[in-house]
C-alpha positions as CSV (number, residue, x, y, z in Angstrom):
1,X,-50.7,26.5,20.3
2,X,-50.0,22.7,21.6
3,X,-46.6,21.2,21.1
4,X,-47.0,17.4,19.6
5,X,-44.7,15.3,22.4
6,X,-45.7,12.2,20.3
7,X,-43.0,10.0,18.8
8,X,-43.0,10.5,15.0
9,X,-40.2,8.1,14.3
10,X,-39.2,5.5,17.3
11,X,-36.0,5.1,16.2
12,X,-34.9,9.0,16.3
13,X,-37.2,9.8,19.6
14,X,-37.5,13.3,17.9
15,X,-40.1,15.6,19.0
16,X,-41.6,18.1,16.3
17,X,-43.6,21.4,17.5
18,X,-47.0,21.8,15.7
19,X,-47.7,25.8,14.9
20,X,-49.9,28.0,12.7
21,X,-48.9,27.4,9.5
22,X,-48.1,31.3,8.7
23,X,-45.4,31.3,11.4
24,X,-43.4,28.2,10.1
25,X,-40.5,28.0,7.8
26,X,-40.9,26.2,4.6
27,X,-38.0,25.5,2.2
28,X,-37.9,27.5,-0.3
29,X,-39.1,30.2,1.2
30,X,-37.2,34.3,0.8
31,X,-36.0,37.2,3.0
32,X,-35.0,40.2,2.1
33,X,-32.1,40.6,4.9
34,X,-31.0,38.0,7.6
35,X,-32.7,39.8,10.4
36,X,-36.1,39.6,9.0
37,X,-35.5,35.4,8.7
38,X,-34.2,35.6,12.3
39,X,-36.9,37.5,13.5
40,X,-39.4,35.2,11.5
41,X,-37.1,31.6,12.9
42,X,-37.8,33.1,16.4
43,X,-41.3,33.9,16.1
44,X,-41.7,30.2,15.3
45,X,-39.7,29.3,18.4
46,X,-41.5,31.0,20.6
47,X,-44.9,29.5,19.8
48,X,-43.2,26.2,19.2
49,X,-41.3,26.4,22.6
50,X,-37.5,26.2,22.1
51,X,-34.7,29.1,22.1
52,X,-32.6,30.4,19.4
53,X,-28.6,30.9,18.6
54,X,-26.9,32.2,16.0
55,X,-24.4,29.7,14.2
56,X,-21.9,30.7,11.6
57,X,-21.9,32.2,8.4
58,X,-19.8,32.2,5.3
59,X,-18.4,34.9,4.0
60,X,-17.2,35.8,0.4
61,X,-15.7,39.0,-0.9
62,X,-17.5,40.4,1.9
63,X,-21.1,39.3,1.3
64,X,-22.5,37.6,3.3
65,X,-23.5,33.7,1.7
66,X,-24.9,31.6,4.1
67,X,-26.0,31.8,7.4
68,X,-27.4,29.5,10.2
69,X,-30.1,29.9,13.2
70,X,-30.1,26.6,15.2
71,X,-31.8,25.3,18.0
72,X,-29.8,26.5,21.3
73,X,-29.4,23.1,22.5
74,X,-27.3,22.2,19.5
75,X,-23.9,20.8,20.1
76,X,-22.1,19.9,23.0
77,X,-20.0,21.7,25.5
78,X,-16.5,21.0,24.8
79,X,-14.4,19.4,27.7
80,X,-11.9,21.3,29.6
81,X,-8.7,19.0,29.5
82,X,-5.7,20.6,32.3
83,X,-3.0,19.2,34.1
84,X,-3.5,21.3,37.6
85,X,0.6,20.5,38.1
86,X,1.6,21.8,34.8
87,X,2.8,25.5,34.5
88,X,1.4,28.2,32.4
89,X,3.8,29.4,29.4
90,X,6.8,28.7,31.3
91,X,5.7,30.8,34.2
92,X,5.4,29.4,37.6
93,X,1.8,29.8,38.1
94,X,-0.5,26.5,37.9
95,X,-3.6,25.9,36.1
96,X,-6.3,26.5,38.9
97,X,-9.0,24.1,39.0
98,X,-12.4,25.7,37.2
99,X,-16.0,25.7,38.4
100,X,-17.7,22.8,36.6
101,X,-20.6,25.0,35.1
102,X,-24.0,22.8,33.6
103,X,-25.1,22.8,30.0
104,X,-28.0,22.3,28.4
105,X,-26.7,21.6,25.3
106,X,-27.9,18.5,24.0
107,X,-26.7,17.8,20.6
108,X,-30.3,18.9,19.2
109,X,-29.8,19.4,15.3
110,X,-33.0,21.7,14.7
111,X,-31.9,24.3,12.7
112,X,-32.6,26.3,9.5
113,X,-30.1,26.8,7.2
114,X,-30.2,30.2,4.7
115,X,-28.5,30.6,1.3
116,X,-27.9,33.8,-0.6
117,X,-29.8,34.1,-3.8
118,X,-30.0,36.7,-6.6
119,X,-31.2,40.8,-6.3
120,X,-29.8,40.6,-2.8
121,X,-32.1,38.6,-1.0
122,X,-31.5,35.0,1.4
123,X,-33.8,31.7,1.2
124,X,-34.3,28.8,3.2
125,X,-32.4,25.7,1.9
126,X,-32.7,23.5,4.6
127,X,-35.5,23.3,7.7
128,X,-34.8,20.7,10.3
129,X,-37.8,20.8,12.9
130,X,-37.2,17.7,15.2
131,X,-35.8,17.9,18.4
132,X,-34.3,15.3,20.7
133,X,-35.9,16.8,24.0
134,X,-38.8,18.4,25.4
135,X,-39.7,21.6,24.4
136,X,-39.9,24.8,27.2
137,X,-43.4,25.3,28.7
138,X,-45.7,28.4,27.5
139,X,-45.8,29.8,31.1
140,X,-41.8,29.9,31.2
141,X,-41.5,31.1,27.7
142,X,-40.7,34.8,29.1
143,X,-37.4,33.1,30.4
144,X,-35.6,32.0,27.6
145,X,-33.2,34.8,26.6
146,X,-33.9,34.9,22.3
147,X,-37.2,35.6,23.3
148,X,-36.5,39.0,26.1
149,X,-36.9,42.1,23.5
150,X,-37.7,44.9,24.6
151,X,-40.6,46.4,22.1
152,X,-40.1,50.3,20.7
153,X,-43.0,50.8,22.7
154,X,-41.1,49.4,25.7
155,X,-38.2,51.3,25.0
156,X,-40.0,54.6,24.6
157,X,-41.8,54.0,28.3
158,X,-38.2,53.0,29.5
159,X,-37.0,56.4,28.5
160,X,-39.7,58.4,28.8
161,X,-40.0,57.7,32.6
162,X,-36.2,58.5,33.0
163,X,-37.3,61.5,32.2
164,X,-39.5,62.1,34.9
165,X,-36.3,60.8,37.6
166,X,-37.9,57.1,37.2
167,X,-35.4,54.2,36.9
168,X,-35.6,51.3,34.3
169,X,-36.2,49.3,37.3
170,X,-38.9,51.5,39.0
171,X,-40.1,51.4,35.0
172,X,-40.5,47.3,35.1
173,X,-42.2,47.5,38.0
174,X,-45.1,49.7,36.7
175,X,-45.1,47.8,33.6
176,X,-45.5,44.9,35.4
177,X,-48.1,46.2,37.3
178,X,-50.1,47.4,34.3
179,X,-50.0,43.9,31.7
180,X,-50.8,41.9,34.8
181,X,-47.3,39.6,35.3
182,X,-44.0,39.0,34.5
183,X,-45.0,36.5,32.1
184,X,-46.5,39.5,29.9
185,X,-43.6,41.6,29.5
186,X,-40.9,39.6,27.8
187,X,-37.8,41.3,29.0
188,X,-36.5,41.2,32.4
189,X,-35.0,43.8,34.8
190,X,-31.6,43.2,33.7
191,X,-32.9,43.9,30.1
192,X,-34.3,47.3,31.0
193,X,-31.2,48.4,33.0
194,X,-29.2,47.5,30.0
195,X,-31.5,49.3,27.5
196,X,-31.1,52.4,30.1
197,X,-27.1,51.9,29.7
198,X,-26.8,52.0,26.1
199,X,-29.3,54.8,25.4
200,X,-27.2,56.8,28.1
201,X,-23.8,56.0,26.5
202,X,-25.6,57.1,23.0
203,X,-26.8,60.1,24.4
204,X,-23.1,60.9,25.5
205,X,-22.1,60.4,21.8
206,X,-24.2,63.5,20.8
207,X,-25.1,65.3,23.2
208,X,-23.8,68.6,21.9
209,X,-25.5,67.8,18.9
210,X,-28.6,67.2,20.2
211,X,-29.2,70.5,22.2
212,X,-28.3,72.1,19.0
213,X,-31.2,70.3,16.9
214,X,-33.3,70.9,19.6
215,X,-33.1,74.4,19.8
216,X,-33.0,74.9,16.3
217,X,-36.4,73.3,16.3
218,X,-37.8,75.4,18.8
219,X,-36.7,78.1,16.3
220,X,-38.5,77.6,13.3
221,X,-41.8,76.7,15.8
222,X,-41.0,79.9,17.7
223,X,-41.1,83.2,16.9
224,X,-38.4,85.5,18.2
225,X,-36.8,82.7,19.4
226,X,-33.3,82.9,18.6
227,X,-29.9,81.0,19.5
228,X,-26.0,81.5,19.2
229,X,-23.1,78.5,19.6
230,X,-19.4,78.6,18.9
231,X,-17.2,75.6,19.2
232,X,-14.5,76.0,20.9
233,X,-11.1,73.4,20.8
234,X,-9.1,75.2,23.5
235,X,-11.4,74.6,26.2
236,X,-12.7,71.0,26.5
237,X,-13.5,70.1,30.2
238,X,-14.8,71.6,33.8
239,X,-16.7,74.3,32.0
240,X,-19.4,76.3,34.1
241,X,-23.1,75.9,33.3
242,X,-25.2,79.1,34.2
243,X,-28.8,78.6,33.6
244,X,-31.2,81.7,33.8
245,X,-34.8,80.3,35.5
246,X,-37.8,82.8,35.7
247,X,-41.1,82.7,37.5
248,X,-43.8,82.9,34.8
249,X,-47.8,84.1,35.9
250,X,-48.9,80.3,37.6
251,X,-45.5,80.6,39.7
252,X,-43.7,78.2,38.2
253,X,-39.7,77.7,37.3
254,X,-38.9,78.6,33.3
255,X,-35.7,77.9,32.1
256,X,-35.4,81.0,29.7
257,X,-31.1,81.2,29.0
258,X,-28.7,78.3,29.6
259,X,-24.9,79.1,29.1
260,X,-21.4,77.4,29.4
261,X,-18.5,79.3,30.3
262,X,-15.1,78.8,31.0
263,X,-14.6,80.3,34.1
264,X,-16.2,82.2,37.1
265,X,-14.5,85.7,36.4
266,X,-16.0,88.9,36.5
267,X,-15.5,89.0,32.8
268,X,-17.3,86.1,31.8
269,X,-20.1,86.8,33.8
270,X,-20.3,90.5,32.1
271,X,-20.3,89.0,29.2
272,X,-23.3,86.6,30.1
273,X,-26.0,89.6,31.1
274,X,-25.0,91.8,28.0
275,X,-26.1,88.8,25.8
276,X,-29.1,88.5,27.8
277,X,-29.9,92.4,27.9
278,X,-29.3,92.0,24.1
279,X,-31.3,89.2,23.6
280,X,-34.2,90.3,26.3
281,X,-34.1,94.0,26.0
282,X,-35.3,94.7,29.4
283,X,-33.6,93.8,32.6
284,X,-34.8,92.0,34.9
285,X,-35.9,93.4,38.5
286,X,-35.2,91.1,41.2
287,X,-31.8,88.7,40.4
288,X,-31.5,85.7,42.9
289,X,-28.4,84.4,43.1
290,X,-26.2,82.5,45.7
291,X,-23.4,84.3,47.4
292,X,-21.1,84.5,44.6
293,X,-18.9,87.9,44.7
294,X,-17.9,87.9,40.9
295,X,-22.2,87.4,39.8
296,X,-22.2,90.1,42.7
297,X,-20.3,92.5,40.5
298,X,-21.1,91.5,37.2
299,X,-24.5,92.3,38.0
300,X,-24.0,95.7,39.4
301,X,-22.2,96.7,36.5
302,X,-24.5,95.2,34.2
303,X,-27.6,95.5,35.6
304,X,-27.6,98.7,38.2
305,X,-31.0,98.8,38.4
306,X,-31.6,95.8,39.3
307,X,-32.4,94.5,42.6
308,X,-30.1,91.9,43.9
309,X,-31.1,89.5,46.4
310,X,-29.1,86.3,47.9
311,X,-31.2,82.7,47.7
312,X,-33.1,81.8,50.6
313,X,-32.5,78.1,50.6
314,X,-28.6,79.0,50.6
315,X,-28.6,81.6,53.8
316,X,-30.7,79.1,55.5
317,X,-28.2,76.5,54.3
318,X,-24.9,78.3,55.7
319,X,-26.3,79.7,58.4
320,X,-27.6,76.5,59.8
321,X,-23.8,75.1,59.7
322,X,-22.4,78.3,60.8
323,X,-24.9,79.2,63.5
324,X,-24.7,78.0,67.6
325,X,-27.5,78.0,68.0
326,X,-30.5,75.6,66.4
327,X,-32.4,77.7,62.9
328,X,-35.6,76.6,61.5
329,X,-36.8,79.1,59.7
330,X,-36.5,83.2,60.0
331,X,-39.2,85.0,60.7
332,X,-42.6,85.8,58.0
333,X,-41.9,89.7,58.8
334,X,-38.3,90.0,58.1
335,X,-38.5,87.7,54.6
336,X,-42.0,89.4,53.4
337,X,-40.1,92.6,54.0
338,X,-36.9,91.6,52.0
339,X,-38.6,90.7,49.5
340,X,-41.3,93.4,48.9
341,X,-41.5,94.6,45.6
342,X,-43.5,94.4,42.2
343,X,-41.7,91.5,39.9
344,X,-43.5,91.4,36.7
345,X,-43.1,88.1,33.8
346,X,-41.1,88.7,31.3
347,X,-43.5,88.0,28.8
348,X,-41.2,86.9,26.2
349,X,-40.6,83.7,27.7
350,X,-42.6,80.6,27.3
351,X,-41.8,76.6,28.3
352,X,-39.1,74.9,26.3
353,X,-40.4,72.1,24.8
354,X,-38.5,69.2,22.6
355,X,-38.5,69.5,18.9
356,X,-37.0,66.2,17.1
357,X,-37.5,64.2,13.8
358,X,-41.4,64.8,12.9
359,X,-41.7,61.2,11.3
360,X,-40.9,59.8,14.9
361,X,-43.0,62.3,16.8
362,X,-45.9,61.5,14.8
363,X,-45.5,57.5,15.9
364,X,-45.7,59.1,19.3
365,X,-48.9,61.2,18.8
366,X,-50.7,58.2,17.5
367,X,-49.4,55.8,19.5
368,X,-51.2,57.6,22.2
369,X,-54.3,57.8,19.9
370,X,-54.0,54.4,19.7
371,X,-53.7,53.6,23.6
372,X,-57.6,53.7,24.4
373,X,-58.7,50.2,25.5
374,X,-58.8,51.2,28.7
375,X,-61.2,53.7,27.7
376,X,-62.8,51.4,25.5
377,X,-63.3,48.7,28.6
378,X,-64.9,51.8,30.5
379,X,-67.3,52.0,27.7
380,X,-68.5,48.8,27.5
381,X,-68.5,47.9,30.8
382,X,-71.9,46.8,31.2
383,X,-72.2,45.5,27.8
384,X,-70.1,42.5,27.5
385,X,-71.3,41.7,23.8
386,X,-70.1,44.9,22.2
387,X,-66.6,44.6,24.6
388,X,-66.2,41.0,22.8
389,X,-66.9,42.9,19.5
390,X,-64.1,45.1,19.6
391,X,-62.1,42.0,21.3
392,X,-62.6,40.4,17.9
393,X,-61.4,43.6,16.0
394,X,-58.4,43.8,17.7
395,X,-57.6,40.1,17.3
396,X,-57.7,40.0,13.4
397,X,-55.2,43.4,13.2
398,X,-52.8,41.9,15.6
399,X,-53.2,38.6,13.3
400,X,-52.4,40.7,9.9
401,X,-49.9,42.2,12.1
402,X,-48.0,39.0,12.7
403,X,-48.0,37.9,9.0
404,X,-47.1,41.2,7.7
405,X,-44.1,42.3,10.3
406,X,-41.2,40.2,8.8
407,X,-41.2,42.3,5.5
408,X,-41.0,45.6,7.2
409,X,-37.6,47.6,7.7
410,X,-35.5,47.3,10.8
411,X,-33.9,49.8,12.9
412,X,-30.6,49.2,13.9
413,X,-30.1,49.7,17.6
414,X,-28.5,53.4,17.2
415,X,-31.3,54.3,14.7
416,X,-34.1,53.2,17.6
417,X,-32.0,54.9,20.0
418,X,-32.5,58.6,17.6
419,X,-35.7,57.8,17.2
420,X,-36.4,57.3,20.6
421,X,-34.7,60.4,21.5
422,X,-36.2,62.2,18.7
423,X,-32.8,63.3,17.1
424,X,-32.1,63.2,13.1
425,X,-29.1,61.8,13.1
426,X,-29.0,62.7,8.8
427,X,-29.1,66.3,9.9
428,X,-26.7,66.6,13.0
429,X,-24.1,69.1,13.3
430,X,-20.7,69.0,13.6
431,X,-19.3,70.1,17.1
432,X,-16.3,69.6,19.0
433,X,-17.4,70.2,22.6
């Protein structure tokens, strides 16, 4: 890529971008929607060094007509014209003097210009590719904002590290870190904060709905799982989640019953361990709780032969603030007595793992497949002909890659949030939560 800074015409002093030929609009030629032209107009820009903006459009009978993608240069910032004495709709507060803020608008007229055709589809009628000043360096190309998308690929790291209590921040640093610069990731931090915002306020959307797919997943992949919901309209807010955790055979914390309920009563508890005696058919024989007087009762009505015990981490807790005197820790004795008894795994219970759309988990399992040139470098370490071999390789699918991407389908942003997310928005439920 080399930008042409030569005059072509002395009188205009217009500067025109040489590009790849398969990356530059040519009258006449069709899109299917607007996006894929926009996509394909900034695609040019970015090798040909110059940012986008979306113009207007006309509209008719609500189709849309025409629409323009200009240079984002075009124009000229309109001036501000005040009287700082006058008063504001007849009140008596003045006009206040504004920041004088720069522009970089120019008056650049670069721009293409698309018309609607027949069976639904949008084609270039006009190209203007000269510019009236310089165009943006390759090395500062990651700063110009048409250009700062994050990729699916980027999106799915973004959230999948959120999952592990990593923030989109702490996210753009290891990204950053692993493609070797800012300059190779696109998007800023700003970006990925954003990105984190609007999945989260999607996720509120459907929430309900979502635990509900995924459970009904791990049904049909588990057998003798099983589930219940009811929606309930009376009770909307400052509901009570319960969750049930067991210790399987490596020791470790399994989530095996989670439950909402709508208040801390002896009833509701009761009501809680039946359906898990139901579901379970055993009870279990050592129930850890904190010091909770209605869970107290519940359980010894419940569960008799049970053996109740109150959580460590809280006596040490209380007793710290309650205590005169400076506790650390009790002594090994007194808690290996406590606690002496034979607690056996339920054996029924197993990790809970997400179940979501399968077209969008299997993008996940191959893009993982896919991920191996680090593996590949170890490989060829020593031999630095084969390693530019598969250099090569990769080169020419990234190329067909580039000329075939503007005729695929786009996701709207809600659809790559569910797909992200792994939830099938065509099959949700219903739920008033």
């Amino acid at each position: 890529m080399y930008y042409d800074h030569q005059v072509s015409n002395p009188s205009s002093d217009l500067v025109i971008p040489q590009v790849n030929a398969y990356c530059k609009p040519v009258k006449g030629m069709v899109f299917e929607y607007v996006d894929h032209a926009y996509d394909f107009y900034c695609e040019y820009a970015k090798k040909a060094g110059f940012c986008v903006r979306k113009r207007g459009s006309y509209m008719n009978d609500g189709l849309l007509k025409s629409k323009y993608f200009t240079c984002s240069k075009e124009g000229h910032k309109p001036a501000n014209s005040y009287d700082s004495m006058a008063e504001k709709d007849g009140s008596n507060k003045p006009y206040y003097k504004r920041r004088k803020r720069p522009t970089i608008r120019c008056g650049c007229r670069a721009q293409i210009f698309l018309k609607y055709v027949d069976d639904l589809r949008f084609e270039i009628n006009d190209f203007v590719k000269g510019h009236n000043h310089e165009m943006v360096d390759a090395n500062d190309m990651h700063f110009v904002r048409s250009h700062r998308k994050l990729t699916h690929v980027q999106q799915d790291i973004i959230y999948e590290m959120s999952t592990l209590n990593l923030g989109p921040v702490k996210a753009f640093n290891i990204k950053r870190t692993k493609y070797g610069g800012f300059e190779e990731i696109g998007p800023t931090k700003d970006d990925c904060k954003n990105f984190k915002h609007n999945l989260t306020c999607y996720i509120g959307e459907y929430d309900a709905e979502m635990v509900v797919q995924r459970l009904s997943g791990k049904k049909n992949y588990c057998d003798g799982y099983s589930f219940e919901y009811t929606v309930n309209t009376n009770v909307l807010y400052n509901m009570v989640f319960v969750p049930f955790t067991a210790i399987d055979n490596h020791c470790r914390n399994v989530t095996v019953i989670d439950a909402l309920l709508s208040s801390e009563s002896i009833e509701s508890y009761s009501w809680l361990l039946k359906v898990f005696l139901d579901f379970f058919g055993i009870a279990p024989k050592v129930v850890v709780t904190d010091q909770d007087s209605a869970m107290k009762q519940a359980i010894s009505m419940v569960l008799p032969n049970s053996r109740y015990r109150l959580c460590m981490w809280h006596i040490m807790k209380k007793l710290a603030d309650k205590a005169v005197w400076r506790v650390t820790r009790f002594p090994k004795k007194y808690m290996v007595d406590s606690w002496k008894i034979d607690v056996g795994v339920n054996p029924r219970t197993a990790p809970i793992s997400s179940f979501g759309n399968d077209k969008f988990l299997k993008v996940k399992e191959i893009s993982r497949e896919i991920t191996s040139g680090e593996y590949l470098i170890n490989s060829y370490v020593t031999d630095v002909d084969e390693l530019i071999k598969v250099r090569d390789q990769i080169n020419i699918m990234v190329k067909k890659a580039d000329e075939t991407k503007y005729k695929r389908t786009h996701l709207s942003k809600r659809d790559m949030f569910a797909a992200i997310l792994g939830y099938d928005q065509s099959s949700s439920v219903c739920l008033v939560v």
